[in-house]
DRENBA-36337 format. One record per residue: residue number from 1; residue in one letter; x, y, z of N, C-alpha, C, CB in turn. Coordinates in steps of 0.1 Angstrom, whole numbers. Glycine has a CB too. Example, Ala and Ser with C-alpha at 12.3 -4.5 7.8 and 13.67 -1.06 7.14 Angstrom:
2
+-----+-----+-------+-------+-------+-------+-------+-------+-------+-------+-------+-------+-------+-------+
!   n ! res !    nx !    ny !    nz !   cax !   cay !   caz !    cx !    cy !    cz !   cbx !   cby !   cbz !
+-----+-----+-------+-------+-------+-------+-------+-------+-------+-------+-------+-------+-------+-------+
!   1 !   A !   132 !   -57 !    78 !   123 !   -45 !    78 !   132 !   -33 !    78 !   113 !   -45 !    90 !
!   2 !   S !   128 !   -22 !    71 !   137 !   -11 !    71 !   129 !     0 !    79 !   141 !    -6 !    57 !
+-----+-----+-------+-------+-------+-------+-------+-------+-------+-------+-------+-------+-------+-------+
end
This chain:
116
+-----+-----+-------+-------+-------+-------+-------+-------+-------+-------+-------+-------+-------+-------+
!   n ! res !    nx !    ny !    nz !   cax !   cay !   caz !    cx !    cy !    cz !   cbx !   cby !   cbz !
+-----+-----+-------+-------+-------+-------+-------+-------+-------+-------+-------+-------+-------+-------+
!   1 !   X !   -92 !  -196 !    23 !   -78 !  -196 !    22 !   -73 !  -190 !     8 !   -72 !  -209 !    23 !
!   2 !   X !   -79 !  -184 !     1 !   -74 !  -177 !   -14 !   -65 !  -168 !   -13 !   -84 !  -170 !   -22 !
!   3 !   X !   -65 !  -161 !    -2 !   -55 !  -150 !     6 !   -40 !  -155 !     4 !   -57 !  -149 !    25 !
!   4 !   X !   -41 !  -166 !     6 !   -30 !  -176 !    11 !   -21 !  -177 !    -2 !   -37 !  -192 !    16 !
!   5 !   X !   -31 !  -185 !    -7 !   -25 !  -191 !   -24 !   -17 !  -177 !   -30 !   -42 !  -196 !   -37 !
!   6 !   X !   -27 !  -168 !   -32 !   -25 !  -154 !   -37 !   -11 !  -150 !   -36 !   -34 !  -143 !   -29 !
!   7 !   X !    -8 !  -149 !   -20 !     5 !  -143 !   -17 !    15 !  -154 !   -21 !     6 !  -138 !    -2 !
!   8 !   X !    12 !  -168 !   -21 !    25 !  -171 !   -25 !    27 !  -176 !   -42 !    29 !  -181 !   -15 !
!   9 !   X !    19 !  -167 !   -51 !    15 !  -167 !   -65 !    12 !  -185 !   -69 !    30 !  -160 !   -76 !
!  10 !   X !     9 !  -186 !   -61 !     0 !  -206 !   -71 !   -12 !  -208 !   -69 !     5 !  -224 !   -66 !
!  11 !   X !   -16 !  -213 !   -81 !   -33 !  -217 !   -82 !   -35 !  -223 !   -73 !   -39 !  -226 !   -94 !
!  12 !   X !   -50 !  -224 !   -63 !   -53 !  -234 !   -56 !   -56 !  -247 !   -68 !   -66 !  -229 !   -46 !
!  13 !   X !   -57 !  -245 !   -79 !   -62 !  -260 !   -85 !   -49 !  -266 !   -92 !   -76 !  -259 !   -98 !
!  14 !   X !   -36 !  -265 !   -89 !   -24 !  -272 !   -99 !   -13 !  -258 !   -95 !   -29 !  -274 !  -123 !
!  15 !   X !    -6 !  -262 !  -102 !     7 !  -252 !  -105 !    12 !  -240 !  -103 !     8 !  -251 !  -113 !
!  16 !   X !    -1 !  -235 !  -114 !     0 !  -227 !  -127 !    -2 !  -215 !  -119 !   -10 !  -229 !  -140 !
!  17 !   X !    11 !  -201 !  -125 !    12 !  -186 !  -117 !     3 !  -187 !  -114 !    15 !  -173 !  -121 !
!  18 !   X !    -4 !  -174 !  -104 !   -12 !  -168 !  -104 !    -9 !  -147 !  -112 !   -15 !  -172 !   -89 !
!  19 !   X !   -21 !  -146 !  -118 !   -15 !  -134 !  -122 !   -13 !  -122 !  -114 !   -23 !  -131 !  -132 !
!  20 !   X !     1 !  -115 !  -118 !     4 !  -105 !  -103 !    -8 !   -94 !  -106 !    25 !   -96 !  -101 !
!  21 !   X !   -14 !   -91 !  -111 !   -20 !   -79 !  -109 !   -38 !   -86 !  -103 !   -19 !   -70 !  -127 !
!  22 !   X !   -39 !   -96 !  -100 !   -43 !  -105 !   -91 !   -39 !  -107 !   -80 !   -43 !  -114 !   -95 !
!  23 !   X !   -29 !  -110 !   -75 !   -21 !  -109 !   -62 !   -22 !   -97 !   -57 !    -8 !  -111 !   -64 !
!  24 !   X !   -16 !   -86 !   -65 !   -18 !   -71 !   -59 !   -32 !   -66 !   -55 !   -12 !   -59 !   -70 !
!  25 !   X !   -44 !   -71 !   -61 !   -57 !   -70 !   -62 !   -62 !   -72 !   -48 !   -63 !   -79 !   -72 !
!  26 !   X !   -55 !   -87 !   -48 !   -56 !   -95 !   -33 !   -56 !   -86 !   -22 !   -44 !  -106 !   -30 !
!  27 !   X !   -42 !   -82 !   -24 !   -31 !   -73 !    -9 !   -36 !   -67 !    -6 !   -20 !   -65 !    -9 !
!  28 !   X !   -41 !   -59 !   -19 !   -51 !   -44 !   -16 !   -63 !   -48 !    -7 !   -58 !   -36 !   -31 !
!  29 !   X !   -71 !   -54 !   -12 !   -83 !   -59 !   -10 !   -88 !   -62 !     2 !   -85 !   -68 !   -16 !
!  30 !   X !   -75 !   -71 !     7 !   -72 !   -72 !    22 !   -67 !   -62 !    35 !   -63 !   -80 !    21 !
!  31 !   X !   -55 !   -52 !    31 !   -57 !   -43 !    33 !   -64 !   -33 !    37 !   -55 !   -43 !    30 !
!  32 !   X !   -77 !   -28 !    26 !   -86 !   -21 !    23 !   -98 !   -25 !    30 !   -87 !   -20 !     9 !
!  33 !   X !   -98 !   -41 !    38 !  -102 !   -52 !    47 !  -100 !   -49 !    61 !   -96 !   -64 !    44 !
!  34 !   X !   -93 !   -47 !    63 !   -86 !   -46 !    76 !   -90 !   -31 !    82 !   -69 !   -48 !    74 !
!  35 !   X !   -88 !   -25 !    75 !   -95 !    -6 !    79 !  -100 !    -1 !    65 !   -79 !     8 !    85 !
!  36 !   X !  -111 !    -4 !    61 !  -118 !     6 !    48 !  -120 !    21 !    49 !  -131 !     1 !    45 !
!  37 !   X !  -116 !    23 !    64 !  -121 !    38 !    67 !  -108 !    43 !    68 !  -131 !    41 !    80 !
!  38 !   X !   -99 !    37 !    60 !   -81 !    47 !    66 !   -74 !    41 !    51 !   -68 !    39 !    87 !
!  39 !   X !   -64 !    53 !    57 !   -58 !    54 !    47 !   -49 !    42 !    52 !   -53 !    67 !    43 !
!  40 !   X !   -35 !    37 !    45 !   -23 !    29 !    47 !   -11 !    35 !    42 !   -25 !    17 !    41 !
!  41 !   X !    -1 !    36 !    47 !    14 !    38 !    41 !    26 !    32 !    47 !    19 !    53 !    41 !
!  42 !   X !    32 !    28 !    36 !    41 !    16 !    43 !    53 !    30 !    37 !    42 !    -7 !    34 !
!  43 !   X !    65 !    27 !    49 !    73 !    34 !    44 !    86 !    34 !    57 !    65 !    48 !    40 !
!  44 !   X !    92 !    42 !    58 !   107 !    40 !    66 !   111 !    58 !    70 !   121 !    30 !    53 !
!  45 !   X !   114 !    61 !    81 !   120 !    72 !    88 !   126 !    77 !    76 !   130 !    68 !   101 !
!  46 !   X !   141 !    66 !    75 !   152 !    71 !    73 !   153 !    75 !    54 !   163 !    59 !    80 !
!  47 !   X !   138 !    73 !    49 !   135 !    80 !    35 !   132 !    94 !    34 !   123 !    75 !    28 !
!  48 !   X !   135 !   101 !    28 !   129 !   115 !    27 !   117 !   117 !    18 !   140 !   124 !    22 !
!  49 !   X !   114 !   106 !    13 !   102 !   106 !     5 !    90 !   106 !    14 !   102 !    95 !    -3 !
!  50 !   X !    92 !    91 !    20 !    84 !    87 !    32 !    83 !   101 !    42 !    92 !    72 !    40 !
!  51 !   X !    91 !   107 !    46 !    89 !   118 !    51 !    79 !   129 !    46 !    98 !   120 !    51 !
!  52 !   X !    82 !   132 !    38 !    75 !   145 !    26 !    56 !   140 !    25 !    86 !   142 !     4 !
!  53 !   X !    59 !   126 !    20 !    44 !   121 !    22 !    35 !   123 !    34 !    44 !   108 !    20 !
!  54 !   X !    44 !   117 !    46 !    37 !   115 !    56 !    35 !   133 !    61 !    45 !   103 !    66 !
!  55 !   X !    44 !   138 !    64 !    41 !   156 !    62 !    27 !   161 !    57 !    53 !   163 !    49 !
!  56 !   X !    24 !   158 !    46 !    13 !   160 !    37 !     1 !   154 !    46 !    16 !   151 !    21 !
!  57 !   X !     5 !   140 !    47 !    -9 !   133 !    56 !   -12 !   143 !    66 !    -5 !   117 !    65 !
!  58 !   X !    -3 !   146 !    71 !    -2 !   153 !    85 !    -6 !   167 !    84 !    13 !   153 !    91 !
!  59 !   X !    -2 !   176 !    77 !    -4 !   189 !    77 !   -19 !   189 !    75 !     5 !   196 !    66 !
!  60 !   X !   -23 !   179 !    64 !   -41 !   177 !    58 !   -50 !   170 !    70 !   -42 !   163 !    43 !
!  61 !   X !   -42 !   167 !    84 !   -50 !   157 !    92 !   -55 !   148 !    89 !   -58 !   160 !    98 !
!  62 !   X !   -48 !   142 !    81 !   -57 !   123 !    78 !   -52 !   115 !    85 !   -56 !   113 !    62 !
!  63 !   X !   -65 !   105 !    90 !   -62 !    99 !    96 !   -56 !    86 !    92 !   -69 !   100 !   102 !
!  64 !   X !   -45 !    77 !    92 !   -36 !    67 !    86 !   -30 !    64 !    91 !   -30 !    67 !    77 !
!  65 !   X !   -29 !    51 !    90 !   -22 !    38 !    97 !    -7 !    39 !    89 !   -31 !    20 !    93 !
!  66 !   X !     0 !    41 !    96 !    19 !    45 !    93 !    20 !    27 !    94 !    31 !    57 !   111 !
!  67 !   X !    29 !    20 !    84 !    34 !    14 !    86 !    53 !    13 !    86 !    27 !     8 !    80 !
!  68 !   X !    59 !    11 !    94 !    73 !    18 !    98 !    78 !     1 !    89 !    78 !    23 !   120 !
!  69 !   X !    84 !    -1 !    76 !    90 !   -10 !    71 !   105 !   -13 !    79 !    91 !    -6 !    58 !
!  70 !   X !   111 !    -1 !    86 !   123 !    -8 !    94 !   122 !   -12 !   107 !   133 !     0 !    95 !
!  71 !   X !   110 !   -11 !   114 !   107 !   -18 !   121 !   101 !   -28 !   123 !   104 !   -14 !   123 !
!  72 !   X !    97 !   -29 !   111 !    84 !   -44 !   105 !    87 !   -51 !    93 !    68 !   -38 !   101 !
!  73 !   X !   102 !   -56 !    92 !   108 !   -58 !    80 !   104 !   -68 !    71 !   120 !   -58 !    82 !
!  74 !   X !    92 !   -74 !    77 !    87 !   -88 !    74 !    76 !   -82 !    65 !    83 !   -97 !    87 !
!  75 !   X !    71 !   -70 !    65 !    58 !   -66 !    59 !    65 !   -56 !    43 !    48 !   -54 !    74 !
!  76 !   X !    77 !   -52 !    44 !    84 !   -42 !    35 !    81 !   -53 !    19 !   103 !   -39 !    40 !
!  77 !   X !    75 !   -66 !    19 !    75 !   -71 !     7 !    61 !   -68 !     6 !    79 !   -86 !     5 !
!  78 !   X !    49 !   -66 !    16 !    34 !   -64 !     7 !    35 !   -47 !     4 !    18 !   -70 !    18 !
!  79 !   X !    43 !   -38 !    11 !    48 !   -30 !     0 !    51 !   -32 !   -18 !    60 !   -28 !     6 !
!  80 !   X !    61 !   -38 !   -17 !    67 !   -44 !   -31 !    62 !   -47 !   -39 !    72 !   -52 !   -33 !
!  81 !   X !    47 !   -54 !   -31 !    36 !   -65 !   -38 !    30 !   -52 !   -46 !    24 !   -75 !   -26 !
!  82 !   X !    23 !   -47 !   -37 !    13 !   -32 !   -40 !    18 !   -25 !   -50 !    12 !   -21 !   -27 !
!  83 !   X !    35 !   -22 !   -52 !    38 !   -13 !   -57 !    45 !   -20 !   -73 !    46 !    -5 !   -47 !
!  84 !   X !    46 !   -31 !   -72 !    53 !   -39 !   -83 !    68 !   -38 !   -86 !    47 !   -36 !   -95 !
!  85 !   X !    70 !   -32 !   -73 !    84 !   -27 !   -75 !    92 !   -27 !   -59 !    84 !   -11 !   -82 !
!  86 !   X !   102 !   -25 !   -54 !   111 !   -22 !   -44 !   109 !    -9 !   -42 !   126 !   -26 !   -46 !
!  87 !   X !   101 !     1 !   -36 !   100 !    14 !   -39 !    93 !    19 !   -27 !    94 !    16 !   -53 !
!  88 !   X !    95 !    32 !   -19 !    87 !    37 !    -8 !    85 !    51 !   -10 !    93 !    35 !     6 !
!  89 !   X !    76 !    57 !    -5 !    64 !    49 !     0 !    52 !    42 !    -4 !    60 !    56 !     7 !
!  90 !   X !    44 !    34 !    -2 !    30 !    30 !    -6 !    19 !    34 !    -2 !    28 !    19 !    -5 !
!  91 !   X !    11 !    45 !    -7 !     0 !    45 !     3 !   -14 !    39 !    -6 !    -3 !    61 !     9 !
!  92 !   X !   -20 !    30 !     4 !   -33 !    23 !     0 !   -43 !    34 !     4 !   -37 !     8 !     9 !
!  93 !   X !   -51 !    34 !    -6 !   -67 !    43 !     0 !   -74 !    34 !     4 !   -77 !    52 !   -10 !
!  94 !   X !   -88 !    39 !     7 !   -97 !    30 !    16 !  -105 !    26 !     5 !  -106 !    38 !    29 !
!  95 !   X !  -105 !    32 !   -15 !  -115 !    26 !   -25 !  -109 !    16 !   -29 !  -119 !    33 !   -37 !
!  96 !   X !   -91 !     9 !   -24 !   -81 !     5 !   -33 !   -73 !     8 !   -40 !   -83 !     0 !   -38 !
!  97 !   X !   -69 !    21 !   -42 !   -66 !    28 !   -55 !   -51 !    29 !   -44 !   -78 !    45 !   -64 !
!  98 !   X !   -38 !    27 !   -52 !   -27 !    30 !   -46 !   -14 !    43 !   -55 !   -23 !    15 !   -44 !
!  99 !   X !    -9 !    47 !   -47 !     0 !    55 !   -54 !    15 !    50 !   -44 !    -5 !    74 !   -52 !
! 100 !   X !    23 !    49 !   -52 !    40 !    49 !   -48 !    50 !    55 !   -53 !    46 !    37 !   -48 !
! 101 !   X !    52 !    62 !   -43 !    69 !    73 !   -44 !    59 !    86 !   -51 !    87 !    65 !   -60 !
! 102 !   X !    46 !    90 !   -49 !    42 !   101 !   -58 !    49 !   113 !   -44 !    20 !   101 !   -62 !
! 103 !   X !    46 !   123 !   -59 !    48 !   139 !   -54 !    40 !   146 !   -46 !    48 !   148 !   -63 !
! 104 !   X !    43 !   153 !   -41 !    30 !   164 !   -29 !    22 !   164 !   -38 !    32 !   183 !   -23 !
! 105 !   X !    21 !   169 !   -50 !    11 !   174 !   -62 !     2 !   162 !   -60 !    18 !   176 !   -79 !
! 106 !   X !    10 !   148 !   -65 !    -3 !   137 !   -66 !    -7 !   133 !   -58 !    -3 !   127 !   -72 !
! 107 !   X !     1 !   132 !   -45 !    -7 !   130 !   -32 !   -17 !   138 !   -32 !     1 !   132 !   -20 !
! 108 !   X !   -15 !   150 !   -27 !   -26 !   160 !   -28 !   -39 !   161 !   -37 !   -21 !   171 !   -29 !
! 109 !   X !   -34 !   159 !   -52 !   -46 !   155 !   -58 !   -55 !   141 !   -57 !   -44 !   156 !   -70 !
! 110 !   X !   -48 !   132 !   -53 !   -54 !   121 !   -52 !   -60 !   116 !   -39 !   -46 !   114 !   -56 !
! 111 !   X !   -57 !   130 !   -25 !   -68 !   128 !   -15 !   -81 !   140 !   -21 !   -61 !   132 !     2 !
! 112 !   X !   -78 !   150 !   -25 !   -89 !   158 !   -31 !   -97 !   152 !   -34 !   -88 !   164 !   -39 !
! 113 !   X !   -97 !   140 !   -50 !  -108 !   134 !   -52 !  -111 !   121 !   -46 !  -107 !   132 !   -64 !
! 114 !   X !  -108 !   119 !   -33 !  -111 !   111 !   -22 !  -120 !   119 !    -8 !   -96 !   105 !   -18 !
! 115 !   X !  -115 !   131 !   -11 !  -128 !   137 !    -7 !  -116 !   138 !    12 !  -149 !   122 !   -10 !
! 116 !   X !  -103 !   135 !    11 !   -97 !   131 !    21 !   -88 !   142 !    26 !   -90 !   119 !    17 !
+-----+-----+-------+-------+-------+-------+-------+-------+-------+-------+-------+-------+-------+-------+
end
């Protein structure tokens, strides 16, 4: 159950925070759990960011799990979590390594050295 504790920031032994760059560690981890062989992006239609990114995915053929945040409004906070911020899109890689709201440029460089 550490999953558990994680997401709702309290020690399993007392109180005391848990640290967020621990939590985000978690998300990922779990995430990166769930499909290690894909990519992840949480994101929304009606962004033009989310758009532009997912374009990129697409034009490059990777294969990635779209997560649609206005359809799934319950999941738009382990976005938040990931990104430390209110911000779209998120994409998770399959080493853990995340980028949010980047440019074609760092998208693109950052599947290059993913080999993606």
């Amino acid at each position: 159950m550490p999953a558990l504790y994680l997401l709702v920031g309290v020690s399993p032994l007392g109180s005391s925070p848990v640290n967020p760059s621990e939590r985000t560690s978690a998300i990922v981890a779990d995430v990166a759990h769930r499909r290690p062989e894909r990519l992840t992006m949480y994101g929304a239609p009606s962004s033009r960011d989310c758009r532009r990114s997912k374009a990129v995915l697409d034009i490059r053929r990777v294969d990635f799990e779209y997560i649609d945040i206005e359809r799934e409004p319950a999941r738009a906070g382990e976005a938040e979590d990931i990104a430390g911020r209110d911000i779209i899109p998120v994409l998770i890689f399959p080493d853990g390594s995340h980028l949010a709201e980047p440019t074609n440029a760092e998208l693109a460089e950052h599947l290059d050295c993913r080999g993606l």
